[in-house]
N, C-alpha and C positions, 0 to 999 in steps of 0.2 A: 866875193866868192859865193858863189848857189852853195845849201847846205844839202851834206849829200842825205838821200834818202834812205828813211830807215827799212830797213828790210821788213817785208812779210812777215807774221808768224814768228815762232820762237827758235826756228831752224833745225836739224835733224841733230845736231848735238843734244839740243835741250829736251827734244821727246824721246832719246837714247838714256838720260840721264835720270827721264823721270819713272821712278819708285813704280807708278801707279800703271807705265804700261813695257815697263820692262820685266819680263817672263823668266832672265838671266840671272833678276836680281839675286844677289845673296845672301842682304841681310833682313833678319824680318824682324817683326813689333816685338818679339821677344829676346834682338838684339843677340841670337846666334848664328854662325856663321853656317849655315846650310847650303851647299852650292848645288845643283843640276847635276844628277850622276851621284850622290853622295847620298852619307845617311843620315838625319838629325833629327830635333826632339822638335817636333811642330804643333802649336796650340791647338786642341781639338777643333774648336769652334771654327776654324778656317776651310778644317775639311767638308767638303759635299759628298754624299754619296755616291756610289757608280750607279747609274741609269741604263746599264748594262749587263747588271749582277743578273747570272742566272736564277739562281738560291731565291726562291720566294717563301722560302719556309724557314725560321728559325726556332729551334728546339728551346724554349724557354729555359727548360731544366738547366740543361746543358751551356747555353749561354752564361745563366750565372753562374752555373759550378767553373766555366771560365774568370768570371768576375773575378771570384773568390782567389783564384790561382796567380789570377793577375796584382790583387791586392798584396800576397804574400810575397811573389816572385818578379812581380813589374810585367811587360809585353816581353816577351823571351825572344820571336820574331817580330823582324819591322813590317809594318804594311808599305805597300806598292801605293804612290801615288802620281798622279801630274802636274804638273805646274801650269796653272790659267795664267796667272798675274801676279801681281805685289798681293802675298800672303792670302792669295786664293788658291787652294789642290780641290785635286779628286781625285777619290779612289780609283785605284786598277783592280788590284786585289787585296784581300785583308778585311772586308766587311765586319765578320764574326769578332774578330778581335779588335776590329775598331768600335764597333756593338757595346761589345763586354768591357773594354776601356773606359767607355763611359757609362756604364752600371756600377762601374769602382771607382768612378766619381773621378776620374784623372783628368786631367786642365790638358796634357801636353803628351804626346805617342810618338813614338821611334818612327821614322820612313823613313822611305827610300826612296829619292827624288828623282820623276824622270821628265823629259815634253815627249809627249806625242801628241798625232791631232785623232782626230773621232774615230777614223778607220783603225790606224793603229795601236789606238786604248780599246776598240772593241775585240781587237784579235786579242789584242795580251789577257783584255778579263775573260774570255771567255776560253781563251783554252785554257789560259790557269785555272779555273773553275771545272774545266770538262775533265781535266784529270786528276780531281780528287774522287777520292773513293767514296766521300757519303750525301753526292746528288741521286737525287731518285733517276728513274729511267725516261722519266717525261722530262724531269727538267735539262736532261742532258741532250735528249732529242729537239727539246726549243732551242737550244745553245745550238747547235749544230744546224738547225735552219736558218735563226738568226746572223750568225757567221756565212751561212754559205749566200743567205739573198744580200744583207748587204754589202761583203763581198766579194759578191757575183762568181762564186767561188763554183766546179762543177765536183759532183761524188766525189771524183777521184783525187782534185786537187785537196778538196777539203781532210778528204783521209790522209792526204800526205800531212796538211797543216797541224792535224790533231796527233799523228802521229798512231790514227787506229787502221785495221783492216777495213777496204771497203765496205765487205759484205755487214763488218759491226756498224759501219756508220750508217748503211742502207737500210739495217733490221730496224736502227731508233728512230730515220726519220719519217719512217712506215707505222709507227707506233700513234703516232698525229692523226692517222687518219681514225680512226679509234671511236667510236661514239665518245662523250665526254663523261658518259657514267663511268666507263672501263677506265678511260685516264687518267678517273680519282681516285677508280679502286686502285691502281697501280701505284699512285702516289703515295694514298696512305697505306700502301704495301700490305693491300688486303689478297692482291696475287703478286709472282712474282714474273719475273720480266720472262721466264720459260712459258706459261701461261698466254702472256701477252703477245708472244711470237703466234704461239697457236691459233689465238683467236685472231689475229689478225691476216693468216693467210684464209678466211672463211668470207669470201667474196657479200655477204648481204647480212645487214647493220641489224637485221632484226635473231637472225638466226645467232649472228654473234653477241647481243645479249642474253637471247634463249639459252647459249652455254656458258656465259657469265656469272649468271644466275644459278646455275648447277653445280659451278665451280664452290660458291660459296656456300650453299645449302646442301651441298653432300661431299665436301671438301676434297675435291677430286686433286688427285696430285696430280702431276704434269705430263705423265705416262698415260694417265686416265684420261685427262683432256684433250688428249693426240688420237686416243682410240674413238671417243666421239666426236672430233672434228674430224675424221676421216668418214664415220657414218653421214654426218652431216653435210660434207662437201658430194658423196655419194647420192645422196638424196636431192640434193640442188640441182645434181646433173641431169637426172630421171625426168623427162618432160611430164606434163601431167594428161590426164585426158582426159578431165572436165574444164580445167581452166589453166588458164599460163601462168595463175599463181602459183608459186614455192609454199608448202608445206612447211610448218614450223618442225624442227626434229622432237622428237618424244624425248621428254627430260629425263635425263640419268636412271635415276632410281627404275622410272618405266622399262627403260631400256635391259636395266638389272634383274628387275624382274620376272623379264620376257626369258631371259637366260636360265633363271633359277627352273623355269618350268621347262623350257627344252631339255637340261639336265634329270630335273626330277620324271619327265615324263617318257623321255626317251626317242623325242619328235620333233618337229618344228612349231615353233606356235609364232603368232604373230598378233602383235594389240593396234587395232585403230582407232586414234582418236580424234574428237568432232571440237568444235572452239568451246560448244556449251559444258565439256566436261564426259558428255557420252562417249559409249563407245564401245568397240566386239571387239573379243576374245577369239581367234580362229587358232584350233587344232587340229593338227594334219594328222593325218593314218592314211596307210596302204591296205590294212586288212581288217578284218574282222578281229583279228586276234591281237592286234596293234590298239582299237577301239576298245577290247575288255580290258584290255592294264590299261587303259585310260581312266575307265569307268574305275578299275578295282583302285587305282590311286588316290579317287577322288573319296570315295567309300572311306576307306583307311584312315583316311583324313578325320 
């Protein structure tokens, strides 16, 4: 009798059964029973980060004053993670306190075990991310790009995904275009995102630093910033008629100034200025008599 032959390979039983490429599996090297969909305590060292975390900042301070709470109280909530393989995760969401878990020196963290594949771990970290309250305004606008290119997502759907008003989701991802100094001032919350509105409806990248720049060295509030971004959008519009170049606006204080004297003087006056720093002084008058209280204000002085 011919002996029969043995089969190919180890057969779909025996790669269904093995540890190393079953995602299903339940139990892991620490011998608890964690299933898919459920919550258990999982060896730190297993988990990988999310390559999707919005959050590129974490508050030192603040993270160990987490430590410290986690040392006394344990992880209070579970982190979000996915299942790759046999006792391989990544995170969805939960960074900060996965962070701070291990600055208190913990072996082992509460999750919450799910599978997705790439698209659907980027949606879930990133709108759990986008609706926390203490992302900056840039990083909420990367998130929202990030989601909407890979995807392939348009305004409208993505507003629905996030759960914001279009026009919010429009104002952040308009905030990108941004020279990249403004984007850090925004970060380190050196303006604040009313600011950021302002200068970014200002069509030309230099003029919007030129009020940047005013913003912080004459710390103009938001009101203030609205009044010389409309000078400024005004002056953009004006054609010139020595050259097709735009005119940088007169900084704050200049602009201040110009006022102080139309008030004290009772007239129009008007300052132009040259790149080297020069520059006239023009005060208007109708009369003679307009021209002696000119004279007699300057006297007094």
């Amino acid at each position: 009798m011919a002996k029969q032959k043995k089969a190919l390979g180890r057969g779909l039983s025996a790669i269904l059964s093995n540890p190393s490429t079953d995602i299903t599996q339940s139990k892991t090297s620490i011998e608890t029973q964690v299933s898919v969909g459920g919550i258990g305590e999982l060896i730190i060292s297993t988990i990988e980060v999310n390559p999707f975390q919005p959050r590129t900042h974490f508050d030192e301070t603040k993270l160990n004053e987490l430590a410290d709470s986690i040392i006394e109280l344990g992880v209070i909530q579970p982190i979000t993670v996915r299942k790759l393989g046999y006792d391989k995760y990544q995170l969805i969401s939960g960074e900060r306190r996965f962070r701070a878990s291990q600055l208190a020196g913990l072996t082992k963290i509460p999750a919450y075990i799910r599978i997705a594949n790439d698209q659907e771990m980027l949606e879930m970290a990133l709108v759990e991310n986008i609706q926390r309250q203490d992302l900056d305004a840039i990083e909420i606008a990367l998130s929202y790009k990030l989601l909407q290119d890979e995807c392939n997502l348009t305004q409208e759907k993505l507003s629905e995904r996030v759960g914001k008003k279009r026009s919010t989701v429009s104002n952040y991802l308009r905030l990108l275009s941004l020279n990249p100094i403004i984007q850090a001032g925004i970060r380190d919350k050196m303006i604040s995102m009313g600011h950021a509105r302002t200068l970014v409806n200002i069509p030309e990248e230099e003029a919007q630093l030129d009020l940047y720049k005013a913003i912080l060295t004459d710390s103009l509030s938001v009101r203030q910033t609205e009044q010389v971004a409309q000078g400024v959008k005004n002056t953009l519009k004006k054609p010139s008629a020595k050259t097709s170049s735009s005119k940088a606006p007169l900084p704050f204080s200049i602009q201040q100034l110009t006022k102080d004297f139309e008030v004290k003087l009772n007239t129009k006056t008007e300052i132009k200025l040259q790149k080297n720093g020069k520059g006239k002084l023009i005060i208007s008058f109708k009369n003679e008599n307009e021209l002696e209280h000119i004279i007699q204000c300057f006297q007094n002085d």
